[in-house]
C-alpha positions in Angstrom: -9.8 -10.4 -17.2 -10.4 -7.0 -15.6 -11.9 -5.0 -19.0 -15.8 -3.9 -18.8 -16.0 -5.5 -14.5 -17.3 -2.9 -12.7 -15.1 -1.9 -10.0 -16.9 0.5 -7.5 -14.3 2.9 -5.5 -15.7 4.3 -2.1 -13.3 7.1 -1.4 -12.3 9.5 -3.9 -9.1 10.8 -1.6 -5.5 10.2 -2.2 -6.2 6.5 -2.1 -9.0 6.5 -4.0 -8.2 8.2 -6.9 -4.5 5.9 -7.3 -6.5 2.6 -7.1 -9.0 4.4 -9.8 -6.5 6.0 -12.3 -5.3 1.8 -11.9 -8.1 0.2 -12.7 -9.8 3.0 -15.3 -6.0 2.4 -16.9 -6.1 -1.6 -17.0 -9.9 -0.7 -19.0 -12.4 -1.7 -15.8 -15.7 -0.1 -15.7 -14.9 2.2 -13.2 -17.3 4.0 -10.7 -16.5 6.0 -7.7 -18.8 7.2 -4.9 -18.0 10.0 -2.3 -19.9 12.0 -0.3 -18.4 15.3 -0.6 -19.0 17.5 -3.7 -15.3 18.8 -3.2 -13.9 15.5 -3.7 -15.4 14.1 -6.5 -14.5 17.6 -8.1 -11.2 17.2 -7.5 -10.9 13.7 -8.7 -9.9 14.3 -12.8 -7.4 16.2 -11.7 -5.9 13.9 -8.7 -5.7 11.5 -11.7 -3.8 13.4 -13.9 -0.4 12.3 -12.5 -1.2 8.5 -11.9 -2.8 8.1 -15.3 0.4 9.7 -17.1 2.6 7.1 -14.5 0.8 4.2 -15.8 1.2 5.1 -19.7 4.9 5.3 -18.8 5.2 2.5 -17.4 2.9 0.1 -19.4 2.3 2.0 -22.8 -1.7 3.2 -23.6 -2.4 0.1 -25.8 -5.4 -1.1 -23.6 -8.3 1.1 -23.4 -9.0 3.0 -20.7 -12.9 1.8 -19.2 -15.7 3.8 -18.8 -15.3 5.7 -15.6 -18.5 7.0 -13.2 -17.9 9.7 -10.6 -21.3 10.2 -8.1 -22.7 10.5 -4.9 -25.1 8.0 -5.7 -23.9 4.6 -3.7 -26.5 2.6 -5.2 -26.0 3.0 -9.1 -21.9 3.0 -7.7 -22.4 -0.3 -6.8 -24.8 -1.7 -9.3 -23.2 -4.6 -10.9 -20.1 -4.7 -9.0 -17.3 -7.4 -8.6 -14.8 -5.9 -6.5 -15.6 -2.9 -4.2 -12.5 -1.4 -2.9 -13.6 0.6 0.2 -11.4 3.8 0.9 -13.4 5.6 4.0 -11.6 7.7 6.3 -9.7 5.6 9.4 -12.5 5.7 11.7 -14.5 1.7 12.6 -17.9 4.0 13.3 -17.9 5.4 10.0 -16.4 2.2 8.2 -19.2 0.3 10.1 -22.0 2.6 8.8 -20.8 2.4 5.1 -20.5 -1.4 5.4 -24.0 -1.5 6.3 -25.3 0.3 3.7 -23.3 -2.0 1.4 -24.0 -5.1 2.5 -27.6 -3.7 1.6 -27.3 -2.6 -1.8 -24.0 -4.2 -3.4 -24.8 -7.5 -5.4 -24.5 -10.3 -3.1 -21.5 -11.7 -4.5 -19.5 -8.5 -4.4 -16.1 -8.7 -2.4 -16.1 -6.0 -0.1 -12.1 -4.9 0.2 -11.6 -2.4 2.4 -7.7 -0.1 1.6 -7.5 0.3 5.5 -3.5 0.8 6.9 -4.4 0.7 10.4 -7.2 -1.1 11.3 -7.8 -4.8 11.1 -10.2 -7.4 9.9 -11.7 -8.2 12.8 -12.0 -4.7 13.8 -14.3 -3.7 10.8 -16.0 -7.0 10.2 -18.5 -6.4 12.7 -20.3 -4.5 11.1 -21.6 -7.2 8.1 -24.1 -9.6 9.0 -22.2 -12.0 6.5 -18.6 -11.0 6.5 -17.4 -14.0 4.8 -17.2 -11.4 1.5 -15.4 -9.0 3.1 -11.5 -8.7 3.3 -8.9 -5.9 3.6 -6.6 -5.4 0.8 -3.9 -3.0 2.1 -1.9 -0.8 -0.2 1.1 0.4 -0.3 1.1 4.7 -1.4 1.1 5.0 -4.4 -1.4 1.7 -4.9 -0.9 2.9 -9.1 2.9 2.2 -8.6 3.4 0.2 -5.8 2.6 -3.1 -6.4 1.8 -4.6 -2.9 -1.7 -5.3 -1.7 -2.0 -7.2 1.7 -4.8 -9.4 1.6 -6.7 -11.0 4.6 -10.2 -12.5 4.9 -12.0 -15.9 6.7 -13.1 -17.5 3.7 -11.0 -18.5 0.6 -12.6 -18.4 -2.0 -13.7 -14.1 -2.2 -9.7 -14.4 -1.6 -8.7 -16.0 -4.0 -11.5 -14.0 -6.5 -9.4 -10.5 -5.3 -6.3 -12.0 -5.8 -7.0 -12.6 -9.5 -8.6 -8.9 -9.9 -5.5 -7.7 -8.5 -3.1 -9.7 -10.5 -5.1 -8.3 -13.8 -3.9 -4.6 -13.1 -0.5 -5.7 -12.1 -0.5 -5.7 -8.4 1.3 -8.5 -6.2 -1.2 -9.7 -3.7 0.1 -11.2 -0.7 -1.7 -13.3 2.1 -1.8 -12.9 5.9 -2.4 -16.2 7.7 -3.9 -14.7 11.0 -5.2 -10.7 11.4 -2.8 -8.3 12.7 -2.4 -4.7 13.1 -0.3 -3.0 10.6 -0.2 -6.1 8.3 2.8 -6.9 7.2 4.7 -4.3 5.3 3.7 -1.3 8.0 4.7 -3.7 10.7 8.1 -3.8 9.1 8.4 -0.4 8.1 7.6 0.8 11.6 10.3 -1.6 13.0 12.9 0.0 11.3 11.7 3.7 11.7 11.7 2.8 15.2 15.2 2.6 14.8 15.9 5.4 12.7 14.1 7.4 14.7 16.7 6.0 18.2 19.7 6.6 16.0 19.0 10.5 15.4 17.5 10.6 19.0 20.8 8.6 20.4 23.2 11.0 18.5 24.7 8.0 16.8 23.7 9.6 12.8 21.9 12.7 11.8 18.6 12.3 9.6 20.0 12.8 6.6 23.3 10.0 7.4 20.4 7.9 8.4 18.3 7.7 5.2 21.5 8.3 2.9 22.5 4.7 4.3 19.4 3.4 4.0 19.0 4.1 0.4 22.3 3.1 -0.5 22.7 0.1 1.5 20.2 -2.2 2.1 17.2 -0.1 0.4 18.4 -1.3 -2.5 19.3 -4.9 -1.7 15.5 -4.9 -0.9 14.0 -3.6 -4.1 15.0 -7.3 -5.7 15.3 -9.3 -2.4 13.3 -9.6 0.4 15.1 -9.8 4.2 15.0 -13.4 5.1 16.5 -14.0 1.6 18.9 -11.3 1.7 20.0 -13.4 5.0 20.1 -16.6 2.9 22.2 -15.4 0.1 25.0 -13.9 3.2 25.3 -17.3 4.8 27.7 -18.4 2.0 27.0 -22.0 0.4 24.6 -23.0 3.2 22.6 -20.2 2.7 20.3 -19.4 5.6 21.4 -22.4 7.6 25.4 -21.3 7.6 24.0 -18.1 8.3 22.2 -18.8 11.5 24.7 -21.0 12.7 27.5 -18.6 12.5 26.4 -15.3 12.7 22.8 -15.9 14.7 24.5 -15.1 17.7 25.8 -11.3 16.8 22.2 -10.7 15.1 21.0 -11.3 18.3 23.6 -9.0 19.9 22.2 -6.2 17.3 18.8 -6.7 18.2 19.6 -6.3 22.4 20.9 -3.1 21.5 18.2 -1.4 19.0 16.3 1.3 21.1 13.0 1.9 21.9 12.6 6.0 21.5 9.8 8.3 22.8 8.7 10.8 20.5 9.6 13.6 22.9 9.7 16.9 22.2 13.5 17.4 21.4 13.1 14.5 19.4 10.5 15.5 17.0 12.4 18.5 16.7 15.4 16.9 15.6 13.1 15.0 13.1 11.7 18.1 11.6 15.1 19.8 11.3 16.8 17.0 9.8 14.2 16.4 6.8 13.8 20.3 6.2 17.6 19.7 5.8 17.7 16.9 3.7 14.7 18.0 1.4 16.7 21.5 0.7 13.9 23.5 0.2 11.7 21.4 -2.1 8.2 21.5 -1.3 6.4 17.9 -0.7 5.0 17.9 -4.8 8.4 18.3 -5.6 9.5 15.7 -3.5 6.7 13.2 -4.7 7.1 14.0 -8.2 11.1 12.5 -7.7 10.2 10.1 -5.8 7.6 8.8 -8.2 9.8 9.3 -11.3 12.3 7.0 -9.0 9.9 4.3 -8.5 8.4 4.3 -12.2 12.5 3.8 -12.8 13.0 1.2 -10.9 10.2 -0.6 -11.6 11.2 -0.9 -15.7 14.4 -1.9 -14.5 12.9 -4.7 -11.7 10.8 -5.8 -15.2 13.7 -6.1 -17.5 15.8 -7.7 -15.3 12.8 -10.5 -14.2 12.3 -11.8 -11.1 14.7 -13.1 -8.5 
């Protein structure tokens, strides 16, 4: 499906160089395009750890493609199916890069841009066709994490990126309208929110916060998602019983969930409470266990099948 397709990456950052080990590891053609000598440098070595994360996790019986590194965004693009754009946050230089695109990718290119906070509509702009474009939002790592956010006007490029995805084991999902943050950011930011008012209220420290987190429903939602954790505690009736008897005290907890300011004090109490909990590892140290954690748990979710 995915072996020989050239897949041009704009971006050869931290995001960049994930979705490349993934798609140089599932045997794509794989060419990358940045701008800054320093950067594309850097790349073999940024995919070092991803590559060695996808041998673990899938063996190294497919052949790794033929991979391109250059600041050359013509012969980058030359031939390309999918071109996952990885540009720095900002809609004027987004907009400038799309342009040049539009100009010299092959007209039937999909044009996916990796962008967290921006939306469709913000970046679409800039084509004068963007019925080829879409975003196709990550989650860090993109190698390990299998999410990708998908949104787009016309269906069909969709469905084409869905199936590119699929073939180096992501799990696309679809938005039916544009919205900041997407979908899993939106969530994720919800319940920070709330982590962050119950260190701020005094209620838990940082580390009581997370430790609950991670052993409570963190891990009910590594094999379900909320609305179906819900169904499955509303006893025979499922989500029904649920609503019915218990909809009234969710809606009790939801009147009382803060809305902090990121004061001073408060980022304070932030900073000191993960210095705390990370016990003087440094952030590779910390990445390395979290990745060796997700690489564990993602054998397991593939052992055990799906839910």
């Amino acid at each position: 499906m995915i072996a020989g397709k050239r897949i041009a990456i704009l971006g050869a950052g931290l995001i960049g160089a994930s979705w490349t080990s993934l798609f140089h590891h599932y045997g794509a053609d794989v060419a990358v395009w940045d701008p800054q000598k320093g950067a594309r440098d850097a790349l073999a070595a940024r995919m070092k750890k991803p590559l060695s994360h996808l041998d673990e996790l899938n063996g190294k019986g497919t052949p790794r493609g033929p991979l391109t590194v250059t600041d050359d965004l013509t012969k980058a693009l030359d031939g390309a199916v999918l071109v996952q754009e990885n540009a720095p946050e900002s809609v004027p230089i987004k907009h400038d890069l799309y342009r040049q695109v539009e100009r010299l990718a092959p007209e039937t290119a999909i044009v996916a841009s990796s962008t967290s906070a921006l939306t469709w509509s913000d970046l679409a702009t800039a084509f004068a066709d963007p019925s080829r474009f879409i975003t196709a939002h990550p989650f860090n790592p993109p190698h390990l994490i299998p999410l990708v956010e998908l949104y787009g006007k016309d269906t069909d490029p969709l469905n084409q990126a869905d199936a590119i995805y699929r073939a180096v084991g992501r799990h696309p999902v679809r938005l039916k309208r544009d919205a900041t943050g997407h979908i899993a950011n939106r969530l994720a930011s919800a319940l920070w929110r709330e982590a962050v008012n119950i260190v701020a209220e005094g209620i838990a420290d940082v580390a009581a916060v997370d430790a609950a987190l991670v052993d409570g429903p963190g891990l009910r939602w590594s094999v379900l998602g909320a609305h179906m954790a819900y169904h499955l505690g509303g006893g025979p009736d499922g989500m029904a019983g649920y609503l019915a008897h218990l909809g009234p005290s969710q809606e009790r907890r939801w009147a009382t969930l803060g809305s902090p300011s990121l004061t001073d004090d408060v980022c304070a109490a932030l900073i000191q409470g993960v210095h705390q909990e990370a016990a003087d590892r440094d952030i590779l140290t910390l990445e390395t266990a979290r990745d060796q954690a997700l690489i564990a748990a993602l054998k397991a979710r593939k052992e055990s099948g799906p839910i």
